[in-house]
C-alpha positions as CSV (number, residue, x, y, z in Angstrom):
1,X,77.4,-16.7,190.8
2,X,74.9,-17.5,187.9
3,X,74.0,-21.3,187.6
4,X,75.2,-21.5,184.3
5,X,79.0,-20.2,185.9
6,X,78.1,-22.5,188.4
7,X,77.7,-25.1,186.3
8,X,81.2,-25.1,184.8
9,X,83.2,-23.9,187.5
10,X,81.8,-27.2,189.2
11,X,82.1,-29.0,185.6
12,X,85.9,-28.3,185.5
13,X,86.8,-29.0,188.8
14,X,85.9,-32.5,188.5
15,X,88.2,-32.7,185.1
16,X,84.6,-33.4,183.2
17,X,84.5,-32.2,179.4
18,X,81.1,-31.2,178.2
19,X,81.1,-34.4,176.2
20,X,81.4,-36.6,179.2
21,X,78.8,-34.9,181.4
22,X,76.3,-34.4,178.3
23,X,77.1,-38.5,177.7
24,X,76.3,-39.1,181.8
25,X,72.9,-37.1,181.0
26,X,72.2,-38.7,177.4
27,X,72.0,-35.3,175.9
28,X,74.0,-33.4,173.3
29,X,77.1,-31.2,173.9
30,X,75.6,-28.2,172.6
31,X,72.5,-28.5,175.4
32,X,75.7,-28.7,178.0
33,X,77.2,-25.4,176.8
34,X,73.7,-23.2,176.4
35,X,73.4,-24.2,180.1
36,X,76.6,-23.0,180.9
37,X,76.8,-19.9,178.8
38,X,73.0,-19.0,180.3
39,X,70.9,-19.3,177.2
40,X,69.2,-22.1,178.1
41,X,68.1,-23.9,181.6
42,X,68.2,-27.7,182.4
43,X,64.8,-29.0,183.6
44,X,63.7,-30.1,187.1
45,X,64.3,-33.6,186.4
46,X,68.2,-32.6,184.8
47,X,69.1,-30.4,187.2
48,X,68.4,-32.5,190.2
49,X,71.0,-35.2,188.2
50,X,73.1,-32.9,187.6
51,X,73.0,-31.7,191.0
52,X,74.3,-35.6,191.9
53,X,76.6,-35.5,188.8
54,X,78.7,-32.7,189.5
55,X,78.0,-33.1,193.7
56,X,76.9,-29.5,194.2
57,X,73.9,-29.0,196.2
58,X,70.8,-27.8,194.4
59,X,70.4,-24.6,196.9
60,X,73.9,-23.4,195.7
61,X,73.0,-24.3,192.2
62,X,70.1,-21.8,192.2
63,X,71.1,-19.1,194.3
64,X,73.9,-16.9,194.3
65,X,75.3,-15.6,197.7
66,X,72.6,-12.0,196.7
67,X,70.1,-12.8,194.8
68,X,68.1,-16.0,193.2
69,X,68.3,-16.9,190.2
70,X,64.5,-16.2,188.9
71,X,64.5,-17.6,185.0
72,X,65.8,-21.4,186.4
73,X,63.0,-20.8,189.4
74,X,60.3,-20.0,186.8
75,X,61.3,-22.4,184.4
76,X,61.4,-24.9,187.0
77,X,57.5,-24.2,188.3
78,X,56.7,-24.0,184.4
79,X,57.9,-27.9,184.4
80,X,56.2,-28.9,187.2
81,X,53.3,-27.0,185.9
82,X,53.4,-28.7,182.8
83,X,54.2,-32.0,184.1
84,X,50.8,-31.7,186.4
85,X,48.9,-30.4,183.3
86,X,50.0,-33.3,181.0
87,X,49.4,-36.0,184.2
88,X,45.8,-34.5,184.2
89,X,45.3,-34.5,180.7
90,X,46.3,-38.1,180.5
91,X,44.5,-39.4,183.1
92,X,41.3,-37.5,182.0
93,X,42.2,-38.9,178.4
94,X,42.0,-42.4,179.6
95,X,39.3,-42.2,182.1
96,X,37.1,-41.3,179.0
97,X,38.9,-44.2,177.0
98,X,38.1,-46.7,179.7
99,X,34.6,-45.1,180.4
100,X,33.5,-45.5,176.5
101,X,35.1,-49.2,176.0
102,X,33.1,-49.8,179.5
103,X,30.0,-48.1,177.8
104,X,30.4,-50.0,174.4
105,X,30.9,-53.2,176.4
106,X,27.7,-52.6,178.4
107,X,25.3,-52.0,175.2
108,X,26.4,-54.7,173.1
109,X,25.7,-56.6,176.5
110,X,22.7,-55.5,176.6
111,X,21.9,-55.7,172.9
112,X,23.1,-60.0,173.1
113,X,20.8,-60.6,175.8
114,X,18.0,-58.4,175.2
115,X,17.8,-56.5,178.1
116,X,15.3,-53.9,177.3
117,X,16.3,-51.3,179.8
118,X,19.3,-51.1,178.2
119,X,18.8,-51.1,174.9
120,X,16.1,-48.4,175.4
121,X,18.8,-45.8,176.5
122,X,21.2,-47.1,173.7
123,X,21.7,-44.1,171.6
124,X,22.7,-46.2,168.7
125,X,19.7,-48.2,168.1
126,X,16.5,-46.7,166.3
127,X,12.6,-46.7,166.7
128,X,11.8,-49.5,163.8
129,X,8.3,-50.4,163.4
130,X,7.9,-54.2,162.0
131,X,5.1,-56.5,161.5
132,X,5.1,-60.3,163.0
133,X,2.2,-63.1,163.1
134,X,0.8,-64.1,166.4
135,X,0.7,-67.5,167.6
136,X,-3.7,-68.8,167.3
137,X,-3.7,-68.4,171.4
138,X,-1.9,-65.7,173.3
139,X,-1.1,-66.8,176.8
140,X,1.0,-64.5,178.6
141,X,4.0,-62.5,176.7
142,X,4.1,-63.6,172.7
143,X,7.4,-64.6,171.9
144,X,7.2,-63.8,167.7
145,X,10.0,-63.1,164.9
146,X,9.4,-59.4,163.6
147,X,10.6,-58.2,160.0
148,X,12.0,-54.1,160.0
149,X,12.1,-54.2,156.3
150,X,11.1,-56.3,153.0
151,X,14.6,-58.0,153.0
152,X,13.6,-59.8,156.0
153,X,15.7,-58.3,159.0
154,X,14.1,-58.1,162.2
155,X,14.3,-59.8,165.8
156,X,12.5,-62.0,167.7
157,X,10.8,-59.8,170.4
158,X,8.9,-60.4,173.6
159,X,5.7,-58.4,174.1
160,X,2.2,-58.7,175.5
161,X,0.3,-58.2,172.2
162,X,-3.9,-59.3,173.6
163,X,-6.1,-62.2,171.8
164,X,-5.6,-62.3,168.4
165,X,-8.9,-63.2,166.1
166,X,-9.3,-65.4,162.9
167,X,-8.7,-62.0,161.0
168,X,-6.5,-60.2,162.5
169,X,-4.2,-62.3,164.3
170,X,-0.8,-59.9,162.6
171,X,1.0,-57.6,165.2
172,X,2.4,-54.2,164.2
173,X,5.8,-53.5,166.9
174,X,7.3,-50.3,167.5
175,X,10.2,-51.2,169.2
176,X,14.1,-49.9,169.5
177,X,15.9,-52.9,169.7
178,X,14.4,-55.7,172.2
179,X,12.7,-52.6,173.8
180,X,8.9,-52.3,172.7
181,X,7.1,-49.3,173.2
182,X,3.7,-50.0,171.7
183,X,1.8,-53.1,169.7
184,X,-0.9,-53.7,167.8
185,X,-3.0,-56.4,166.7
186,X,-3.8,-55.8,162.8
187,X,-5.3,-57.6,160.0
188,X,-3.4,-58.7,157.0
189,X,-4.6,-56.3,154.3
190,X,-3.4,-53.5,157.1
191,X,0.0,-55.0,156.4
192,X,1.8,-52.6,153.7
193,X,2.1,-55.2,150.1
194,X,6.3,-54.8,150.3
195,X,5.9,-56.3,154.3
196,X,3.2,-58.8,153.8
197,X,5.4,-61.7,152.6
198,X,8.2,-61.2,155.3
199,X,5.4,-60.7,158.1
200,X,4.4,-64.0,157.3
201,X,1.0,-66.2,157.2
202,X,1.8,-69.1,160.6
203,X,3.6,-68.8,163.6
204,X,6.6,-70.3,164.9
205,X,8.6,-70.6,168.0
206,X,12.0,-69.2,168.8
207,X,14.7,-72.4,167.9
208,X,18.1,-72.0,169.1
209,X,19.5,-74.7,167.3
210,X,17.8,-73.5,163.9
211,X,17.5,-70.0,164.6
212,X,20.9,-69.1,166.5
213,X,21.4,-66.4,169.3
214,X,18.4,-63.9,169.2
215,X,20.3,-60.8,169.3
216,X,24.0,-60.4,168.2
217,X,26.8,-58.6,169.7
218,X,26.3,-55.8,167.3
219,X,24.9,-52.9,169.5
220,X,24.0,-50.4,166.9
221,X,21.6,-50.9,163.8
């Protein structure tokens, strides 16, 4: 006996109409009678509920006394493929979801509190080169405001720069965010005209009140 005869032989017995079983499954009559008239084949999940439905056991609802019956067996490992497939895809689709919010979260971290490492590996952020005015003795790292552009964007960076001198006591920066990579101790007509006014002519220390945070959350430039 196919599974579709099966089906309503069972179906019948238990004075069900295709309404009220397609009702007890929430799906349309039409989906009841392709299963029975073997055009279509309930899924894993409906069959085993229909298995408890119509209280036939799911061995006698997919074999015959001969033979079994192959397109509900096939279409039931197609489900379960499926089901696997899609419960890989998903969780590969949110690991990378969680990974990049975990990743976004980490450079603008880094970015706020100027953790060099990190913003040295930040694909994001560029190589700028900006000019900044040392302070008349250098002891230790310089702690100095440096201007990007003409507009007056820039950072304040901390870097070893060396003794400056009555002359040249400006500092060209290459740096990628509060990562620096190389410094130079220049003289003011070394200073391009457009970057001369933002590089500044006396130095002045890092303010929090007046100045706010040195970085911002933004972790791209």
């Amino acid at each position: 006996m196919e599974l579709g005869q099966a089906l309503k032989l069972q179906r019948e017995a238990l004075g069900l109409t295709q309404q009220v079983l397609a009702d007890q499954l929430h799906v349309t009559r039409q989906t009841v009678s392709r299963w029975e008239n073997g055009s279509t084949y309930p899924n894993l999940d409906t069959l085993v509920e229909l298995s408890d439905r119509l209280q036939i056991s799911l061995d006698k609802l997919l074999k015959s006394d001969e033979v079994p019956v192959a397109p509900v067996v096939h279409q039931i490992s197609r489900d379960v493929q499926l089901k696997r497939r899609y419960l890989r895809g998903l969780i590969v689709t949110v690991s990378l979801i969680v990974l990049l919010g975990g990743l976004i979260v980490l450079l603008s971290w880094g970015h706020r509190n100027q953790i060099a490492a990190i913003d040295r590996v930040n694909p994001f952020l560029t190589t700028k080169l900006g000019y900044g005015v040392l302070p008349t003795k250098v002891t230790g790292m310089t702690d100095t405001y440096v201007s990007d552009d003409p507009f007056g964007k820039g950072s304040w960076l901390k870097f070893y720069s060396g003794q400056p001198t009555k002359t040249a006591r400006w500092v060209l920066v290459k740096h990628k965010g509060s990562y620096v990579s190389a410094v130079r101790i220049v003289r003011r007509d070394q200073i391009p005209l457009v970057m001369r006014e933002q590089a500044g002519s006396t130095y002045f220390k890092y303010h929090k009140q007046v100045e706010g945070p040195r970085a911002s959350w933004q972790f791209w430039d």
